[in-house]
C-alpha positions as CSV (number, residue, x, y, z in Angstrom):
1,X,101.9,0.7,70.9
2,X,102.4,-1.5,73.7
3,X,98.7,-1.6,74.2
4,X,97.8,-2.6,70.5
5,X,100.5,-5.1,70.9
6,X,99.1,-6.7,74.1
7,X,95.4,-7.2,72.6
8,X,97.5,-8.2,69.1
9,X,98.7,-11.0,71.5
10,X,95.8,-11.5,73.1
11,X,93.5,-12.1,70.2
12,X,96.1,-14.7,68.9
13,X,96.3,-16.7,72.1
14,X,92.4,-16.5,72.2
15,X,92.2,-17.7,68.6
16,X,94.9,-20.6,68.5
17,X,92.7,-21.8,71.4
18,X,89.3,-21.7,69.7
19,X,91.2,-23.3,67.1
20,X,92.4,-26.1,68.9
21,X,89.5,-26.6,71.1
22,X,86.9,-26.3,67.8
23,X,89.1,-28.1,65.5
24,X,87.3,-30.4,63.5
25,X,87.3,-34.3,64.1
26,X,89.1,-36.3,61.2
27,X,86.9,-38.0,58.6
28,X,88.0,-42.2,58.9
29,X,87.4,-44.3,56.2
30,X,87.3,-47.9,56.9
31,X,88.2,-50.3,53.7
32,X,88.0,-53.9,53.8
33,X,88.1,-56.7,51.6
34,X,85.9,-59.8,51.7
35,X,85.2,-60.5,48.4
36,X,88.2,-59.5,46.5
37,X,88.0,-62.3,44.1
38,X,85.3,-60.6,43.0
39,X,86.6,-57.0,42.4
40,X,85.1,-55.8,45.1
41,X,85.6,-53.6,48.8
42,X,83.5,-53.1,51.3
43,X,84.1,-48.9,53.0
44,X,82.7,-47.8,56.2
45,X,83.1,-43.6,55.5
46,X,82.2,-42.2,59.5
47,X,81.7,-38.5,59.7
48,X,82.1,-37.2,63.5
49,X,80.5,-34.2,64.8
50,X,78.6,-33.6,61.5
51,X,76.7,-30.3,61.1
52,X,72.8,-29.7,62.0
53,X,70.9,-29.9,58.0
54,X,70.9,-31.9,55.1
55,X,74.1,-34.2,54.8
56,X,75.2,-34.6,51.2
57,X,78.1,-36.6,49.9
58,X,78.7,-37.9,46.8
59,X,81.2,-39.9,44.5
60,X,83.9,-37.4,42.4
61,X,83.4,-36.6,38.8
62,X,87.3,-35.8,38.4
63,X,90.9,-37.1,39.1
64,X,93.9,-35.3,39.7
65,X,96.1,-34.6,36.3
66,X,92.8,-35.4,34.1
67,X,91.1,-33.4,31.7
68,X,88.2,-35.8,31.0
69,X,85.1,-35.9,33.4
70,X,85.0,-39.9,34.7
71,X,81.6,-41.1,36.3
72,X,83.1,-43.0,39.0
73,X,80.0,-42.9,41.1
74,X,78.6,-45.6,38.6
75,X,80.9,-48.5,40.9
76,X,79.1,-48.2,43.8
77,X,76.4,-49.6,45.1
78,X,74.9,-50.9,48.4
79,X,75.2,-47.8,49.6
80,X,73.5,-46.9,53.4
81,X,73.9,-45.0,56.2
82,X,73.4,-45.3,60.0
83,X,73.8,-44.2,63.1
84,X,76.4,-45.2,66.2
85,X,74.1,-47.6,67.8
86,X,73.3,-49.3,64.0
87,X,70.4,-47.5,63.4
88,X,69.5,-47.0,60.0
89,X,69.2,-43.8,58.6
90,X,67.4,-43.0,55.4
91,X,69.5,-42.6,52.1
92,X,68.3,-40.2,48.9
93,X,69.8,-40.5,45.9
94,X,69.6,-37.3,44.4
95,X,71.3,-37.3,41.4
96,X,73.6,-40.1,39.7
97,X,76.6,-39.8,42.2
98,X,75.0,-37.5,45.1
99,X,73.2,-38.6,48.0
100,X,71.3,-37.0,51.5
101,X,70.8,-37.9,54.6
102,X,67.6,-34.8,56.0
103,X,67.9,-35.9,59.4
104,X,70.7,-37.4,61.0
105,X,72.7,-37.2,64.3
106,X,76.3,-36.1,65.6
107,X,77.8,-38.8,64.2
108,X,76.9,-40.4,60.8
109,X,78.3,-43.7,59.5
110,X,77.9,-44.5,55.5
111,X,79.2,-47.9,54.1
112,X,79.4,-49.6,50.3
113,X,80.3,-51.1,48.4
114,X,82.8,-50.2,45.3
115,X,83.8,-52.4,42.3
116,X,87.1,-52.4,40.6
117,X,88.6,-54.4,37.7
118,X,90.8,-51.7,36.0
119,X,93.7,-50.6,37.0
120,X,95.3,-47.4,35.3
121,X,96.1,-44.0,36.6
122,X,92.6,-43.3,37.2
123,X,90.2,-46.2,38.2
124,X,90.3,-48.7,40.9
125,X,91.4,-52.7,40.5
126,X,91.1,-55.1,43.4
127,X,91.2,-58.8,43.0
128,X,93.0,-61.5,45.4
129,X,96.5,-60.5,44.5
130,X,96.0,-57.0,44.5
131,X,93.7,-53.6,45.7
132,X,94.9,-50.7,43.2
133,X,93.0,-47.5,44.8
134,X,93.0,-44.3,43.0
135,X,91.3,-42.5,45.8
136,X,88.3,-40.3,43.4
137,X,87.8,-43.5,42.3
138,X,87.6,-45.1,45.4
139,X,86.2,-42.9,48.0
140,X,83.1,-41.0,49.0
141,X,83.1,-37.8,50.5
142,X,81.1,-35.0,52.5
143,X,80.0,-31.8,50.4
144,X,81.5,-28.8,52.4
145,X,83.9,-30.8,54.4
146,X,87.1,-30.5,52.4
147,X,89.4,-28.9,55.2
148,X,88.5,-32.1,57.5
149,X,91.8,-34.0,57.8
150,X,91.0,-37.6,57.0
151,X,92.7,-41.2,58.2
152,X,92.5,-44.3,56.6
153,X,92.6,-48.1,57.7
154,X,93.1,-50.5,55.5
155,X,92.2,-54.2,56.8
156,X,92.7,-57.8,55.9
157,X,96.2,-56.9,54.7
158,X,97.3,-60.5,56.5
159,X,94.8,-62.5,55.0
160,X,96.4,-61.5,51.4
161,X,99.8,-61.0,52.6
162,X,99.5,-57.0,51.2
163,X,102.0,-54.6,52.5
164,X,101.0,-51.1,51.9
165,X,102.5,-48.0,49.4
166,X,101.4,-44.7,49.1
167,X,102.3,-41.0,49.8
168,X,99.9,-40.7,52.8
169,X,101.0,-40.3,56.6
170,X,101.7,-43.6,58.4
171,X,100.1,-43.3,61.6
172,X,101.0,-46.9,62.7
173,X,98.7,-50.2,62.5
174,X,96.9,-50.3,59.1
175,X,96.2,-46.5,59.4
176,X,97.4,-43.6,57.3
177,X,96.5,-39.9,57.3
178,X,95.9,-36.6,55.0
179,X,95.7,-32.9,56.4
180,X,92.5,-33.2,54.3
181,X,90.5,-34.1,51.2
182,X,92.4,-32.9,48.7
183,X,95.8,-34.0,49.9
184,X,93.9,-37.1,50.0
185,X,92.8,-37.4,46.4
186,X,96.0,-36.9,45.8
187,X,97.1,-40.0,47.3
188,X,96.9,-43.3,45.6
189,X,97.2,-46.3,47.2
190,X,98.6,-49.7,45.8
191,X,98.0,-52.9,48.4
192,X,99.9,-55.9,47.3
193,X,102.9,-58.0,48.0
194,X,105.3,-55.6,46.0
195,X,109.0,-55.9,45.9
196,X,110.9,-53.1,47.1
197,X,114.2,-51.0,45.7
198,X,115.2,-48.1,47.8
199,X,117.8,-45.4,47.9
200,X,118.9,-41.9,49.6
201,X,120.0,-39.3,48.0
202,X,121.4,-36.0,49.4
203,X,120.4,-32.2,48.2
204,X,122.9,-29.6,48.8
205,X,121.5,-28.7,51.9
206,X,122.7,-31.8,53.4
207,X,118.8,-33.3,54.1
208,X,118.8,-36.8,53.3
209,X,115.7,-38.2,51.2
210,X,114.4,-41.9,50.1
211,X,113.4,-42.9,47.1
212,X,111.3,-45.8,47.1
213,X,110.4,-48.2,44.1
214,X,108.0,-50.7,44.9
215,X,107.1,-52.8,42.1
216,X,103.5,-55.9,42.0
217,X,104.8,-57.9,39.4
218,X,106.1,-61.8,39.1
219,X,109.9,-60.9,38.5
220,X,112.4,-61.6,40.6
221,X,113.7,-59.2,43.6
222,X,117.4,-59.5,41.4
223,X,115.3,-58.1,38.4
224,X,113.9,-55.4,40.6
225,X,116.9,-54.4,42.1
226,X,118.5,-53.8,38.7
227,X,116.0,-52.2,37.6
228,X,116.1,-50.0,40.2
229,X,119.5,-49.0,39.5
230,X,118.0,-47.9,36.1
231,X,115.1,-45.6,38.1
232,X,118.1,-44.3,40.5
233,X,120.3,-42.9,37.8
234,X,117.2,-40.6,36.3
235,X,116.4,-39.3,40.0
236,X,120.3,-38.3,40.3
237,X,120.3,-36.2,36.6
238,X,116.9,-34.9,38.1
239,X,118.6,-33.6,40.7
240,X,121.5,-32.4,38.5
241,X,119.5,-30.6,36.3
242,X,117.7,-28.4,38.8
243,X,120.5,-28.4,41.6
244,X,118.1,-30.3,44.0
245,X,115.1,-32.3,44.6
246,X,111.9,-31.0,46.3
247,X,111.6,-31.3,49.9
248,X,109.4,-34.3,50.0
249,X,106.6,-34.4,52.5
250,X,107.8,-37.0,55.1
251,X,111.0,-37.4,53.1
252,X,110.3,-39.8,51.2
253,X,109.2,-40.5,47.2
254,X,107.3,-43.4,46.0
255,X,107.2,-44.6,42.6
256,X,103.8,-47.2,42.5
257,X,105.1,-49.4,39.6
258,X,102.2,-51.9,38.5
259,X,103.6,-54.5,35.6
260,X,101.2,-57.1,36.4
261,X,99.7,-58.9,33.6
262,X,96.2,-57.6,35.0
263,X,97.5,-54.0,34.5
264,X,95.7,-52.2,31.6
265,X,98.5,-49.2,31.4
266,X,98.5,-46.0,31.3
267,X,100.0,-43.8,34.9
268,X,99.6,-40.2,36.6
269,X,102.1,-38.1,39.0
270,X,101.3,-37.2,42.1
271,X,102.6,-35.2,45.1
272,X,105.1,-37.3,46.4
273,X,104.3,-40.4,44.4
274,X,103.8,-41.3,40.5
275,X,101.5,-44.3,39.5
């Protein structure tokens, strides 16, 4: 027994430190906006340490909580791929919203350009007050990659005076994180100059958790404070009616509330965040 237990041991020390010695480089998406005016950003996706063969990634056909097919892949363009040193690298589109790279190197850097003038629950909006990201919408991705975790940064926040709201990881900077794509997906992102009602509120077990409402609209922060108020009193019979809340990731909750006149309607729940 003490043998079996000893090589039990041993293969789990062995693995944990394949694991951490293997474990795969994050996926880093770099977003900027030059020409928001004009509904558009410019992403930089950079794939490290990607696999020997064909490289195929492609725009998604789906968003979380829909039941429609959306072509999302039909708001990109300029789309093109090279390596570290800024060597291009040949592009195929295969099929409307999937593309290959044959040959490539270690490292692979893709960049275009995405357009967005509706903002909902599913699409992307971006114009000089505001970039609304639902992340399908939004953001390319590797076929086969899923479990890479993946970090964001989000530039030219200053230049528009954009704080940032979402669900994902803050990892300091303009940089935010998700264990990987899906968590990702999951995560939209809304970069404007919102106004901000927070509280805590306290589940039995005595854990502490925020509730954030961060609203892009023209009212005032008295307006958003009362109506915050409003917001608090239905996350306190929440927690009536089921004894508790969830245990948030990161402790906190964000509701993304867009009431700008540019806003077309409509919303989706997330994770740890509802649009």
């Amino acid at each position: 027994m003490k043998k079996l237990l000893f090589i039990a041991a041993v293969s789990f020390y062995t693995s944990a430190l394949f694991a951490q010695k293997y474990s795969p480089a994050p996926i880093y998406y770099n977003v900027s906006f030059p020409n928001a005016v004009h509904h558009e950003a410019e992403i930089v996706m950079t794939i490290p340490q990607a696999p020997k063969g064909p490289l195929r990634f492609r725009m998604s056909r789906s968003s979380p909580g829909r039941y429609a097919t959306h072509e999302f892949g039909k708001n990109v363009y300029n789309v093109s791929a090279f390596t570290e040193k800024g060597s291009m690298l040949p592009v195929r589109q295969i099929d409307g919203d999937i593309y290959e790279i044959a040959v490539h190197p270690s490292t692979v850097n893709i960049s275009y350009t995405l357009f967005g003038n509706w903002v909902d629950g599913t699409y992307a909006g971006i114009d000089a007050g505001q970039a609304h990201l639902n992340m399908p919408a939004t953001f390319m991705w590797v076929i086969g990659m899923d479990r890479r975790p993946v970090k964001i940064q989000f530039n030219n926040i200053d230049k528009y005076n954009w704080k940032v709201s979402t669900q994902l990881k803050y990892e300091g900077g303009s940089i935010y994180a998700a264990p990987n794509l899906q968590y990702m997906m999951d995560s939209p992102v809304e970069l404007s100059a919102y106004k901000n009602a927070s509280w805590e509120i306290t589940n039995p077990t005595g854990k502490r958790q925020r509730i954030n409402l961060h609203i892009y609209s023209d009212d005032t922060q008295q307006f958003v404070d009362a109506f915050g108020k409003m917001v608090q009193k239905v996350t306190l019979e929440e927690q009536a009616v089921f004894g508790e809340l969830p245990a948030y990731d990161y402790g906190e909750y964000t509701f993304l509330n867009n009431v700008h006149s540019t806003v077309n309607g409509d919303g989706m729940e997330h994770r740890n965040s509802t649009v």
